[in-house]
C-alpha positions as CSV (number, residue, x, y, z in Angstrom):
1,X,89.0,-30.3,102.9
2,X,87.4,-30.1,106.5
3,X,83.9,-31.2,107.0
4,X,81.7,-27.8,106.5
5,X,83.8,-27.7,103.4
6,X,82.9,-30.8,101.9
7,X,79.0,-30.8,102.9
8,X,79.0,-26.7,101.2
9,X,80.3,-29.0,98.1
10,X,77.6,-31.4,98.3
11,X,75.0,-29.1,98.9
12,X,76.3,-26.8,95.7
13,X,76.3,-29.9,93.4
14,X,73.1,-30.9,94.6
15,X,71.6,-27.8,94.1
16,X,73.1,-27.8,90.6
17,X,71.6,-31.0,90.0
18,X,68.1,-30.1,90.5
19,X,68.4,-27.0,88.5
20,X,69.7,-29.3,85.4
21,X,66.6,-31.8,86.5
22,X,64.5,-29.2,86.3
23,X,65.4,-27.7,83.3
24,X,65.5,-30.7,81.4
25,X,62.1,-31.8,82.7
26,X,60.7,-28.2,81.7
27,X,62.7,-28.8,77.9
28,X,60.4,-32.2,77.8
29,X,57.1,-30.7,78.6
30,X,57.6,-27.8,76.4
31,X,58.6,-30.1,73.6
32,X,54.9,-32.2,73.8
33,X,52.7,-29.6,75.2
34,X,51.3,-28.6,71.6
35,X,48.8,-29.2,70.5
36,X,47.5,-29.8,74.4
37,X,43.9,-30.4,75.2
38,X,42.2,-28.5,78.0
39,X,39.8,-30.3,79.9
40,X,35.9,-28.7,80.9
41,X,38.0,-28.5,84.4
42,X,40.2,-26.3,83.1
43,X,43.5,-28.9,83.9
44,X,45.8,-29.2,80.8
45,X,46.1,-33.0,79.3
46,X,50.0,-32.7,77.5
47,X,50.7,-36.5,75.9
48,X,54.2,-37.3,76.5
49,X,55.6,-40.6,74.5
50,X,58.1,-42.9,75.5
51,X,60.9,-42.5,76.2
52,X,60.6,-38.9,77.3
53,X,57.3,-40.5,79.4
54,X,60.1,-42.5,81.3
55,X,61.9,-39.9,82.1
56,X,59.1,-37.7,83.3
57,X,57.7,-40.1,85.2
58,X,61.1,-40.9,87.2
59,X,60.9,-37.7,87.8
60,X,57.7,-37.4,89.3
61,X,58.3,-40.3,92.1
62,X,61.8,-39.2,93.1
63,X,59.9,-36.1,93.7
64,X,56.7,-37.2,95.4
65,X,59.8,-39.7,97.4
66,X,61.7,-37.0,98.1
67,X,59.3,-34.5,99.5
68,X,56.4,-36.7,100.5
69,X,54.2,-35.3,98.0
70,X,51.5,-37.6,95.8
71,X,52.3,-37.5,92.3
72,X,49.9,-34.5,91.7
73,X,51.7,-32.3,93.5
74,X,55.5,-33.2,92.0
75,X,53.4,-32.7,88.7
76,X,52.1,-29.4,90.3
77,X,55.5,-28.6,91.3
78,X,57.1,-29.5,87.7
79,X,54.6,-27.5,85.8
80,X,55.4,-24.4,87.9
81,X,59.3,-25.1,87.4
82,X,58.3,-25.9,83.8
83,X,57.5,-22.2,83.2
84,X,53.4,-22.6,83.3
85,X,53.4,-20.3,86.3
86,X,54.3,-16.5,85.8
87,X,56.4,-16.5,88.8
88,X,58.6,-19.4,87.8
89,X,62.1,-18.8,88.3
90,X,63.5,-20.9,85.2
91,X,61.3,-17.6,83.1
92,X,64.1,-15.7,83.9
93,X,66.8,-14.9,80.8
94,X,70.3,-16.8,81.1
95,X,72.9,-14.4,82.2
């Protein structure tokens, strides 16, 4: 396997990774977003107990890590993956 090869790989499992990251993150939230409670400022409080907490919260600093966000904006980020945001593109069916 010659070097453009390999790094395609890597790239394709990565990808592939963050989809089933993502996915799984989005099956957490939607398992303990109801009953939510919606603040005066309009922001969405979602209680999420251990050990799914843990795992949403790893989440959240890889993310901020990774792309230098605060932990706001990886939740921002996550919500919209999560399917809270019509243009999501984990709304779209299966094939």
């Amino acid at each position: 396997m010659d070097g453009d090869s390999a790094e395609s790989e890597r790239f394709v499992k990565a990808a592939l990774l963050g989809v089933a990251v993502a996915e799984e993150t989005r099956r957490l939230l939607r398992l303990h977003f109801s009953p939510a409670e919606v603040g005066a400022d309009g922001r969405v409080h979602v209680e999420v107990p251990y050990p799914d907490s843990a795992v949403v919260e790893t989440v959240l600093e890889v993310a901020a890590e990774c792309f230098g966000q605060t932990h706001q904006d990886a939740l921002d980020s996550l919500l919209q993956l999560a399917g809270y945001d019509d243009d999501s593109l984990l709304n779209r069916p299966a094939c």
